[in-house]
KOLGU-735062 format. One record per residue: residue number from 1; residue in three letters; x negated, y, z negated of N, C-alpha, C in turn. Coordinates in Angstrom, 1 decimal. Example, Ala and Ser with C-alpha at 12.3 -4.5 7.8 and 13.67 -1.06 7.14 Angstrom:
2
PT     k     r       nX       nY       nZ      caX      caY      caZ       cX       cY       cZ
PT     1   ALA    -13.2     -5.7     -7.8    -12.3     -4.5     -7.8    -13.2     -3.3     -7.8
PT     2   SER    -12.8     -2.2     -7.1    -13.7     -1.1     -7.1    -12.9      0.0     -7.9
//
This chain:
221
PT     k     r       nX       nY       nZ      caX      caY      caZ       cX       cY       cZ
PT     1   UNK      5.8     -1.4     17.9      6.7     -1.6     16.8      6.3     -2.8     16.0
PT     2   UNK      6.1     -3.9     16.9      5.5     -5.1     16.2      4.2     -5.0     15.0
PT     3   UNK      3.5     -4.3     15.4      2.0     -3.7     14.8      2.2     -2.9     13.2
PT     4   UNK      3.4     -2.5     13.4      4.2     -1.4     12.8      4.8     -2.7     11.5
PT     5   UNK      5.1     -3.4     11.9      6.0     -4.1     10.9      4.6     -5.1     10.0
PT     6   UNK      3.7     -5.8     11.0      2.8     -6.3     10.5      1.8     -6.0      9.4
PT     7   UNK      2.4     -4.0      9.3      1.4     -3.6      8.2      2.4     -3.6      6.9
PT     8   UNK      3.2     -3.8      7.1      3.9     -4.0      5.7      3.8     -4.6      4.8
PT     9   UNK      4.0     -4.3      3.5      3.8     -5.1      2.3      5.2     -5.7      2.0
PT    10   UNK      5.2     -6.7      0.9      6.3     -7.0      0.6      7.4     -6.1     -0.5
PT    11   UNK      6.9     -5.2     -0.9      7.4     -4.0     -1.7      8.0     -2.9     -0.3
PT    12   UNK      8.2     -3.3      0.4      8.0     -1.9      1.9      9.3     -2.6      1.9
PT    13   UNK      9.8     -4.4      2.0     10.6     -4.7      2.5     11.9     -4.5      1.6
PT    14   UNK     12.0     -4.3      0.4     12.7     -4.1     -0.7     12.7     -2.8     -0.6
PT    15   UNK     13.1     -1.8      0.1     12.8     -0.5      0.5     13.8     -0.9      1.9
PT    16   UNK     13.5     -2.0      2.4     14.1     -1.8      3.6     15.7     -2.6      3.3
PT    17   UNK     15.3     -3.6      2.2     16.7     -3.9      2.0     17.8     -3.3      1.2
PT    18   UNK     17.2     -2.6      0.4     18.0     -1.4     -0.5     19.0     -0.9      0.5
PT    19   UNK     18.0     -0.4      1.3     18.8      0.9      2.5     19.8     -0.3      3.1
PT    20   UNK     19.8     -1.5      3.7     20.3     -2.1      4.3     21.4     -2.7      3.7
PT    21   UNK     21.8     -2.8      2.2     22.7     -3.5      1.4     23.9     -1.9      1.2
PT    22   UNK     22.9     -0.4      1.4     24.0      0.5      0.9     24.7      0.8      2.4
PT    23   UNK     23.9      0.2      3.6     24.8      0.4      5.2     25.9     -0.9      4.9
PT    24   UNK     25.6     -2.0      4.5     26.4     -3.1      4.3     27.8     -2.4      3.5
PT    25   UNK     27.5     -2.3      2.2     28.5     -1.7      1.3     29.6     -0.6      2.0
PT    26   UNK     29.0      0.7      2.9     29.5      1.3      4.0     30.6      0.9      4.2
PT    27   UNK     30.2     -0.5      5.0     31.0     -0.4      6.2     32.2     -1.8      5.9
PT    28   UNK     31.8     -1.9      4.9     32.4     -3.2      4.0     33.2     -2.8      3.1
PT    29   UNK     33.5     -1.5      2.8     34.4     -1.0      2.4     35.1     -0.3      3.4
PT    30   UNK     34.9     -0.1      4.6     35.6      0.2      5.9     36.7     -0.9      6.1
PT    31   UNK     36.0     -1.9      5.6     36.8     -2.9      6.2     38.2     -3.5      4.9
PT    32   UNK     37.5     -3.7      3.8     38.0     -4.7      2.9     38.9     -3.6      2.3
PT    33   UNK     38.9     -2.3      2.1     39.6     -1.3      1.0     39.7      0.0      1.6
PT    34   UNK     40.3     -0.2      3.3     40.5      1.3      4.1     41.1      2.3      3.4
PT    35   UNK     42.1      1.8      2.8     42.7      3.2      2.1     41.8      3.8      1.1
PT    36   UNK     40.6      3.2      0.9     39.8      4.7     -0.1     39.0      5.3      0.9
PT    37   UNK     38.9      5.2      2.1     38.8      6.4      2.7     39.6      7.0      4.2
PT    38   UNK     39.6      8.6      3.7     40.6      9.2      4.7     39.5      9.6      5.7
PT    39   UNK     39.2      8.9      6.3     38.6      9.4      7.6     38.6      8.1      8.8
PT    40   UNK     38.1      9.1     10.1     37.7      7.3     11.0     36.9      6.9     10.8
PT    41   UNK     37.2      5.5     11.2     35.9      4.2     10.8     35.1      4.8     11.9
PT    42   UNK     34.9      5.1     12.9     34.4      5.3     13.8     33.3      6.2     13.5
PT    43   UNK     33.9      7.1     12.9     33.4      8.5     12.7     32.4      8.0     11.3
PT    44   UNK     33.1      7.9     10.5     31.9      7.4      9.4     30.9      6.1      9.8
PT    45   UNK     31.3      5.5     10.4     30.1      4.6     11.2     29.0      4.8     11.4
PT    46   UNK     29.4      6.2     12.3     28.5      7.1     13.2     27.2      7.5     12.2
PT    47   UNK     28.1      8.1     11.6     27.7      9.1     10.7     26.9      8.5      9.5
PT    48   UNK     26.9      7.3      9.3     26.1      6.0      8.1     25.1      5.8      8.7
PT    49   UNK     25.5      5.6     10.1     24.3      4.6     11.0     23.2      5.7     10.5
PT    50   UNK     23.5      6.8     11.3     22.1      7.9     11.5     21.6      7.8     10.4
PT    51   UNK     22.1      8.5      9.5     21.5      8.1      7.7     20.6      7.0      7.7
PT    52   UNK     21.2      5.6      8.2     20.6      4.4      8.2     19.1      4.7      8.8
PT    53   UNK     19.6      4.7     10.4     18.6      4.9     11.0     17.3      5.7     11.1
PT    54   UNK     17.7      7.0     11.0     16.8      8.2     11.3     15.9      8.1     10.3
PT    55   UNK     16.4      8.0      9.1     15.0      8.3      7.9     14.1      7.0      7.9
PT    56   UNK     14.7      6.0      8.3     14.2      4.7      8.4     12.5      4.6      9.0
PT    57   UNK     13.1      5.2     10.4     12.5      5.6     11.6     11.1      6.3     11.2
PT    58   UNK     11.7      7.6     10.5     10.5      8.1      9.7      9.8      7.9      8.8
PT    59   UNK     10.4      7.0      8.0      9.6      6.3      6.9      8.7      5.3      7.9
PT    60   UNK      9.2      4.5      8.8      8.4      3.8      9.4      6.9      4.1     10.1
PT    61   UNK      7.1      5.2     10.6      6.0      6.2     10.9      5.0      6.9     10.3
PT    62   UNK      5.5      6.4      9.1      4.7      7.3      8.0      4.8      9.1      8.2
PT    63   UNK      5.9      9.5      8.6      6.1     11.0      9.0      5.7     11.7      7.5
PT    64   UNK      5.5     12.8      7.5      5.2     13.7      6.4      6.9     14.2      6.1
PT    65   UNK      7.5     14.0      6.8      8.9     14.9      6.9      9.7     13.6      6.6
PT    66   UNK      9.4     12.5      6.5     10.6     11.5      6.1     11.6     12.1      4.9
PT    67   UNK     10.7     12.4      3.8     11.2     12.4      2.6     12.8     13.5      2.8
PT    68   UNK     11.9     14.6      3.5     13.0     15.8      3.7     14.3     15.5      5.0
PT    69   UNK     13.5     14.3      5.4     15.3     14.2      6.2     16.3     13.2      5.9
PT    70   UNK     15.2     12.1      4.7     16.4     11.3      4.0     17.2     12.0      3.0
PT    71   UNK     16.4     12.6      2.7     17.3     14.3      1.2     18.3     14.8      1.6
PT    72   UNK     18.0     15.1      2.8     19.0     16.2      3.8     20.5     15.4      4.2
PT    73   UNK     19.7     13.8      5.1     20.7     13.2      5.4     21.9     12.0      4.1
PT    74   UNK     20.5     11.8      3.8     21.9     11.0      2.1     22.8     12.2      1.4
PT    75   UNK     22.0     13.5      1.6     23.0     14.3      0.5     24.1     14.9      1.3
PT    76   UNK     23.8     15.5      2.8     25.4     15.5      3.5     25.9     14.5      3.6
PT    77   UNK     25.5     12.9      4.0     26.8     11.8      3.8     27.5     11.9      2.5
PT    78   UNK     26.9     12.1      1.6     27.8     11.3      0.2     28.1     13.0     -0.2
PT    79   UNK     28.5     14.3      0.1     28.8     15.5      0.1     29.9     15.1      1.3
PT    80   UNK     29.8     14.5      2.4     30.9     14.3      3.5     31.4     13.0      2.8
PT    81   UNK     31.4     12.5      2.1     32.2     11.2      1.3     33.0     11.7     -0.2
PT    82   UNK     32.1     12.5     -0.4     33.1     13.4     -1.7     34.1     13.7     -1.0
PT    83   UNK     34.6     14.4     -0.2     35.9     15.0      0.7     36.5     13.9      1.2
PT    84   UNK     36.0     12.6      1.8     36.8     11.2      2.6     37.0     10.1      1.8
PT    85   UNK     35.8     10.1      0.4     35.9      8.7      0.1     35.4      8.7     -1.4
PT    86   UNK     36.0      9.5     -2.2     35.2     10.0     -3.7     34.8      8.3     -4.1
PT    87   UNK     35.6      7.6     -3.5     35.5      5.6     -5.0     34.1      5.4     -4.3
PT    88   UNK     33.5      5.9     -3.3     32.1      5.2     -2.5     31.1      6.6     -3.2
PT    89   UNK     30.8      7.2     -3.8     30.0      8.2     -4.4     29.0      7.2     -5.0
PT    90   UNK     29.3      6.5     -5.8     28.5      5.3     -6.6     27.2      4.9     -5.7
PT    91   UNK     27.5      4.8     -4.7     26.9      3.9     -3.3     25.3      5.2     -3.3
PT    92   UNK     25.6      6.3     -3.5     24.6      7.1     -3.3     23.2      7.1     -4.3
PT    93   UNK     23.6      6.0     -5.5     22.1      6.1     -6.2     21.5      4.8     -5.4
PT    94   UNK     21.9      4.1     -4.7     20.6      2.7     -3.9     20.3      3.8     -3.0
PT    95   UNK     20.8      5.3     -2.2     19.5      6.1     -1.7     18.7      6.7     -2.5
PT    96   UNK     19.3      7.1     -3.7     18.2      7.7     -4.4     17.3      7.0     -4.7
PT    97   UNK     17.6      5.8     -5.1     16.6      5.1     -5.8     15.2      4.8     -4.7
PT    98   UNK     15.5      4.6     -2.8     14.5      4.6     -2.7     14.1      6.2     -2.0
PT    99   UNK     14.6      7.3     -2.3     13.8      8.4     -2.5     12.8      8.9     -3.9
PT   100   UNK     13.4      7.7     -4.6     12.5      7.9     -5.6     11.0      6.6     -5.5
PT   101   UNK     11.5      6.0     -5.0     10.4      5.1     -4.3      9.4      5.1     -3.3
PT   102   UNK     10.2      6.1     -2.5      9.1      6.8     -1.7      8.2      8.3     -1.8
PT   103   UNK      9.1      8.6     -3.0      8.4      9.9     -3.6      6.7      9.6     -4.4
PT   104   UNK      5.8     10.2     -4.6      4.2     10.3     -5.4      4.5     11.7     -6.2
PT   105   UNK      3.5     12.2     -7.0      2.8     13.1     -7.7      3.0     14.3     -7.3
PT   106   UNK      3.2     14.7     -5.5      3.4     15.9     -5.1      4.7     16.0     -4.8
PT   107   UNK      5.6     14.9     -4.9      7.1     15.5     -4.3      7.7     15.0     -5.4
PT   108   UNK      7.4     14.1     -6.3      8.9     13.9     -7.2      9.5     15.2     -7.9
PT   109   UNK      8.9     16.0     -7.6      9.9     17.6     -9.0     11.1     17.8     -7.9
PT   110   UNK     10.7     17.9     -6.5     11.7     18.5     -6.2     12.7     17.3     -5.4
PT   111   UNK     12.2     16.1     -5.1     12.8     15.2     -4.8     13.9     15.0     -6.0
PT   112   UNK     13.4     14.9     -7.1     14.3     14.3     -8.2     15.3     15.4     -8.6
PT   113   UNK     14.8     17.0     -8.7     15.6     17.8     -8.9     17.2     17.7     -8.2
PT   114   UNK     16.5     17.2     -6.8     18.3     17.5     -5.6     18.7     16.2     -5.6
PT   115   UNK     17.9     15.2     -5.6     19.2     13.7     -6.1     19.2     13.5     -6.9
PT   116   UNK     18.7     14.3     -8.2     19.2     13.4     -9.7     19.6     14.7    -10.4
PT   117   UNK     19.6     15.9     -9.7     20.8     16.8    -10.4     21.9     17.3     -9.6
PT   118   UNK     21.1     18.5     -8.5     21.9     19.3     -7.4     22.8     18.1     -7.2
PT   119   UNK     22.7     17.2     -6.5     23.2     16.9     -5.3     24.7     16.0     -6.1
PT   120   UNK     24.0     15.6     -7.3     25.4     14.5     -7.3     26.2     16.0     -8.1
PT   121   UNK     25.5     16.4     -8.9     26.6     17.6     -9.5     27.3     18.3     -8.2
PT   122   UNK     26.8     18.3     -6.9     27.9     18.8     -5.9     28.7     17.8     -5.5
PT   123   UNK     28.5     16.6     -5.2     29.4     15.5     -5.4     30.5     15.5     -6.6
PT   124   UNK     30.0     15.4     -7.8     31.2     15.6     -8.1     32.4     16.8     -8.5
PT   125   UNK     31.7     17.7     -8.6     32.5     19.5     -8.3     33.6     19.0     -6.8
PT   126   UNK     33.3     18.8     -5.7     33.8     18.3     -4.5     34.7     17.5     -4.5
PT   127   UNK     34.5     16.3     -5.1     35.2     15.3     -6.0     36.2     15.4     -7.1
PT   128   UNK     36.1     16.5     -7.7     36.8     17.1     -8.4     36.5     15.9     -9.6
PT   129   UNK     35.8     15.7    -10.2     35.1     15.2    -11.3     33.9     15.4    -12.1
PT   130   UNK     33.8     15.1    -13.3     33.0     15.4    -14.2     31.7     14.9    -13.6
PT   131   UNK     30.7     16.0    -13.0     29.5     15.8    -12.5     28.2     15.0    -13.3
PT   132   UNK     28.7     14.7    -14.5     27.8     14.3    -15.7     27.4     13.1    -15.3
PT   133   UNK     28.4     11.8    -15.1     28.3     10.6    -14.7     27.4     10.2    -13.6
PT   134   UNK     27.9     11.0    -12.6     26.9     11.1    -11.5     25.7     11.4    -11.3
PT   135   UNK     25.1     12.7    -12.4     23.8     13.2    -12.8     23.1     12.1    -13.5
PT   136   UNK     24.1     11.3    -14.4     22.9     10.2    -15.1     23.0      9.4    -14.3
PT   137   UNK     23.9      8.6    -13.5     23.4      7.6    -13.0     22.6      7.5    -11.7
PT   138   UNK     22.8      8.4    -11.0     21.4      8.9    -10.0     20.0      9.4    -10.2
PT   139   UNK     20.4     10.2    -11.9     18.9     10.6    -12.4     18.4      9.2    -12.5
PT   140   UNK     19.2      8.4    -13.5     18.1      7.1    -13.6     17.8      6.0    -12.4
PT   141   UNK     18.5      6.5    -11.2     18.5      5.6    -10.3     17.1      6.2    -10.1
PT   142   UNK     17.1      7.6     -9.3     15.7      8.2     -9.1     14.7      7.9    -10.1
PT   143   UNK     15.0      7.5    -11.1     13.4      6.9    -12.2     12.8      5.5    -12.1
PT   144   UNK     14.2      5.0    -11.7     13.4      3.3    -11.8     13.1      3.6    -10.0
PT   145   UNK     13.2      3.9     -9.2     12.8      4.3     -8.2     11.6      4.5     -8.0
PT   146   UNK     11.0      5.6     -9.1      9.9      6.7     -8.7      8.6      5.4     -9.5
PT   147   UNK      9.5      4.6    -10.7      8.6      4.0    -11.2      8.3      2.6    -11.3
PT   148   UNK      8.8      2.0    -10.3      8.5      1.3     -8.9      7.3      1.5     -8.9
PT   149   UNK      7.4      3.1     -8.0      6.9      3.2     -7.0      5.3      3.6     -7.7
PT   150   UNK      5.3      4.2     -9.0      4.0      4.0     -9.8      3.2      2.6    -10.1
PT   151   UNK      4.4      1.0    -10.2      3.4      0.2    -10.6      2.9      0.0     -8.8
PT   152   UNK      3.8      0.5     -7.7      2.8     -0.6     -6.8      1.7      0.4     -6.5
PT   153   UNK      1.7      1.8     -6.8      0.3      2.6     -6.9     -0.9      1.8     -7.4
PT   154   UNK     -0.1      1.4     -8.4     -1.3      1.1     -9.6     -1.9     -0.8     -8.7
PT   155   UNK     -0.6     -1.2     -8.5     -1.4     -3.0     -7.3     -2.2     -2.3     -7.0
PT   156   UNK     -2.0     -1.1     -5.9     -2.5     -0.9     -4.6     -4.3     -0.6     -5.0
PT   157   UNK     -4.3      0.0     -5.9     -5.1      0.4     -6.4     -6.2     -1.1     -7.1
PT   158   UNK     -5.6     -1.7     -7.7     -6.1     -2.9     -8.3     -7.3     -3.7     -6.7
PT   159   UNK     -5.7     -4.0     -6.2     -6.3     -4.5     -4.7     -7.9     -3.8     -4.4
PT   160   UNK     -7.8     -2.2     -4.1     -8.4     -1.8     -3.9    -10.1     -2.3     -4.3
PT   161   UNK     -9.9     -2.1     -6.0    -11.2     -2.5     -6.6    -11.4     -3.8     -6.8
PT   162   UNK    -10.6     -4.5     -6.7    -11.1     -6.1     -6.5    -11.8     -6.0     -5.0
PT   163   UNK    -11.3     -5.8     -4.0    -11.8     -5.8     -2.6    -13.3     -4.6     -2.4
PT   164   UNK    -13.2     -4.1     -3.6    -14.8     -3.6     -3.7    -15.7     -4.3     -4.4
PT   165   UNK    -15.1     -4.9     -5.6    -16.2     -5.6     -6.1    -16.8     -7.2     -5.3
PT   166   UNK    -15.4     -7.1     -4.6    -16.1     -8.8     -3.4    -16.9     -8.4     -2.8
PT   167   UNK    -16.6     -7.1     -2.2    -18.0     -6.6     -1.3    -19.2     -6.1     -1.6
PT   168   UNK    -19.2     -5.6     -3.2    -20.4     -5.8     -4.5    -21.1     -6.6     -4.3
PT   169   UNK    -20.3     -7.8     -4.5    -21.2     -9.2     -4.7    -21.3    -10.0     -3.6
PT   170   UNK    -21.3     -9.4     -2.3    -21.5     -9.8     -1.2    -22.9     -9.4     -0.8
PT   171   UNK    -23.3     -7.9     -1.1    -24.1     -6.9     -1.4    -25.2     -7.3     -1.9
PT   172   UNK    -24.8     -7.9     -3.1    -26.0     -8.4     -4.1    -26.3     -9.5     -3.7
PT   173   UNK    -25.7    -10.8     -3.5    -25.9    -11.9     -2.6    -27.3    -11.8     -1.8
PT   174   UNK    -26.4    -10.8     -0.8    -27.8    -10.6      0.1    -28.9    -10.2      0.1
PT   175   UNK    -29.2     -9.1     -1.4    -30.0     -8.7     -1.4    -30.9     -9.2     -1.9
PT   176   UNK    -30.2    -10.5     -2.7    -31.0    -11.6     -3.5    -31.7    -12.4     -2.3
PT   177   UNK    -30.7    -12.8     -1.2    -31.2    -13.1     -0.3    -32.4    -12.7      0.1
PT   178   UNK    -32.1    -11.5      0.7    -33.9    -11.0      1.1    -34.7    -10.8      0.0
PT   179   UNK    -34.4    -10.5     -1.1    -35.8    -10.4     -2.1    -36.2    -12.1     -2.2
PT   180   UNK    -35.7    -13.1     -2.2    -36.2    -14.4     -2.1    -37.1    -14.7     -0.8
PT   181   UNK    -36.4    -14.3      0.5    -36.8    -14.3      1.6    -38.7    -13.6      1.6
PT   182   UNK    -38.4    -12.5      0.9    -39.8    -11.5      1.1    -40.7    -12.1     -0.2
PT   183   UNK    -40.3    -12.6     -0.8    -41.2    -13.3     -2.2    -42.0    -14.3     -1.6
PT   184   UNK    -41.0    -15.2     -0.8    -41.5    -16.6      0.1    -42.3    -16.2      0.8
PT   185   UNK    -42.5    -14.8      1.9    -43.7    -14.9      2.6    -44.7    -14.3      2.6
PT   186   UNK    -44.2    -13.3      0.9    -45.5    -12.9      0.2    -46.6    -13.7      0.0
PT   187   UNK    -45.8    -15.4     -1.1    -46.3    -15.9     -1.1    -47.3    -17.1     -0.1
PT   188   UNK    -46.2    -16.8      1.2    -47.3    -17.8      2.3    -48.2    -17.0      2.8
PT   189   UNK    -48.1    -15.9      2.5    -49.2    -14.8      3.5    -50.6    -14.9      2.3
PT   190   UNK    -50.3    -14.8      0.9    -51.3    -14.8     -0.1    -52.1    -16.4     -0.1
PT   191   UNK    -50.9    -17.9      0.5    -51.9    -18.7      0.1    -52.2    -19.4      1.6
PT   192   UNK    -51.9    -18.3      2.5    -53.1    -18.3      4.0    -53.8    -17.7      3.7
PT   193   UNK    -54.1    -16.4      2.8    -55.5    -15.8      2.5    -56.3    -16.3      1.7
PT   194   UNK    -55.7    -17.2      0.7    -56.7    -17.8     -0.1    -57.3    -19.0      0.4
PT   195   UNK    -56.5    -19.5      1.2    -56.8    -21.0      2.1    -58.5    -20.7      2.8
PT   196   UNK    -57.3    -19.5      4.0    -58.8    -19.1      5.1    -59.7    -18.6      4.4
PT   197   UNK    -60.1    -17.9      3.1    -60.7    -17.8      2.1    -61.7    -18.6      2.0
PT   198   UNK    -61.7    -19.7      1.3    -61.8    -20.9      0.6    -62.9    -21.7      1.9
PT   199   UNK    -61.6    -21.2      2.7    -62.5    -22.7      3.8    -63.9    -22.0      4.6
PT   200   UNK    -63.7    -20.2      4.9    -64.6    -19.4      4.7    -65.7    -19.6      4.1
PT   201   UNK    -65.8    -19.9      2.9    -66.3    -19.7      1.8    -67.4    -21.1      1.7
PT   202   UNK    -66.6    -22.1      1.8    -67.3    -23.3      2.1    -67.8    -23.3      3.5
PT   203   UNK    -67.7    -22.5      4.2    -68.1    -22.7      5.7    -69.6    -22.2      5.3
PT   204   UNK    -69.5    -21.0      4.8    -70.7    -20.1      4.5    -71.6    -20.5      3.6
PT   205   UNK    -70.9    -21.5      2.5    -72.0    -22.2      1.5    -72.4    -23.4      2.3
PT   206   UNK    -71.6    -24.1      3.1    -73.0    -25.1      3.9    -73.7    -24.8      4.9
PT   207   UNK    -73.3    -23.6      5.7    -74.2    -23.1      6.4    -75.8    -22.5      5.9
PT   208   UNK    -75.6    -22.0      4.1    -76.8    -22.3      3.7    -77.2    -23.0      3.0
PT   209   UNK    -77.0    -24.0      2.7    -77.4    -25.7      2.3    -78.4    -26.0      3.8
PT   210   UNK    -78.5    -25.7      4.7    -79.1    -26.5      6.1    -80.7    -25.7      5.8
PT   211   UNK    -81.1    -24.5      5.3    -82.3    -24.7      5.1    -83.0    -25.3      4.2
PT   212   UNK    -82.0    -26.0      3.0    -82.5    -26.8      1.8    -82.8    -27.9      1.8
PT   213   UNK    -81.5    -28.6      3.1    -81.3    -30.1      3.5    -82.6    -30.7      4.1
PT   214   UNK    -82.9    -31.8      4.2    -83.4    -32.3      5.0    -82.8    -32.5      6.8
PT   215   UNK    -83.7    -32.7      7.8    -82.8    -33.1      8.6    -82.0    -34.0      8.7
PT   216   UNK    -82.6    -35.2      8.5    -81.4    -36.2      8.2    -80.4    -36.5      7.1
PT   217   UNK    -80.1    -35.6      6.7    -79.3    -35.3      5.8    -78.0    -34.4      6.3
PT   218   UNK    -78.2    -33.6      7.5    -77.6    -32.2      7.9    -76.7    -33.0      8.8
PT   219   UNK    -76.5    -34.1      9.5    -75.4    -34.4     10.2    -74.3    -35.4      8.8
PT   220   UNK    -75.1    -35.9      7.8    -73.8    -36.6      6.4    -72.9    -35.1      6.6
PT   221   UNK    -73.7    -34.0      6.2    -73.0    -32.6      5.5    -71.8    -32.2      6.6
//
């Protein structure tokens, strides 16, 4: 679990406090303003927590199926709060918004379709209120949500190519490195050949100087 939390960014945790401010709100209207809902604390407790918990759980895991059991589970709570608690309906766009934050390119049509139309227009039908209010303010919750969730695509992405071009020029570095490396012992290997060359060369021009020389001349040489 610890490993689990270590990979998070700081955008993950704003995701985590969203969800955490709309369990707060919950149960904080359980407390402070009982009479706007007719049900038990107990029972709606119950019934928040899981919401809380479960999709949490799966978002934590990176499940493929998170998205479809936060959908499932925000839209029966606030569908089971239309019937117990219509004044907390409001409370259901901070889930939308991070189902819109956890939505990409392949799920927002139908993600956004059931929290930013279906679901509040059944909230308020249920509610016995004009479903319109609810449609815009969850539609736009689900967009500043989804487009969030486009700029940290686009960090993520940034990160990305910076952390390739470090390793570009880490690349090139080196390569400079050995092309300097291989130039240097090109050139020590070319001026040991011209050296042992040279001294060759003189070896072999006084070796025939000794039939020109005199003898006492051949131990000066």
């Amino acid at each position: 679990m610890f490993s689990i939390i270590k990979k998070r960014f700081w955008y993950d945790w704003i995701f985590v406090a969203i969800r955490t401010l709309w369990m707060v709100i919950i149960i904080s209207a359980s407390f402070i303003k009982p009479s706007l809902i007719d049900a038990s604390f107990w029972v709606l407790f119950s019934f928040a927590f899981v919401v809380y918990l479960v999709p949490l759980i799966a978002w934590c895991r990176n499940a493929d199926w998170y998205l479809a059991v936060d959908v499932m589970a925000a839209g029966g709570f606030h569908l089971y709060l239309a019937y117990t608690a219509p004044e907390l309906l409001w409370s259901f766009v901070l889930l939308v918004m991070n189902i819109g934050l956890a939505s990409n390119r392949r799920t927002y049509v139908w993600t956004g379709i059931l929290c930013g139309i279906i679901l509040p227009a059944l909230n308020g039908w249920i509610a016995g209120r004009l479903p319109y209010e609810f449609i815009v303010s969850n539609g736009f919750g689900f967009a500043i949500g989804f487009t969030f969730n486009i700029l940290i695509q686009s960090h993520k992405q940034a990160l990305i190519i910076h952390e390739q071009k470090l390793l570009l020029e880490q690349h090139i570095e080196r390569i400079e490195e050995l092309t300097l490396m291989e130039e240097r012992s090109r050139l020590s290997h070319e001026l040991h050949d011209t050296i042992g060359h040279t001294l060759t060369s003189l070896i072999v021009g006084v070796e025939s100087l000794r039939s020109s020389v005199p003898n006492s001349q051949i131990e000066r040489i």
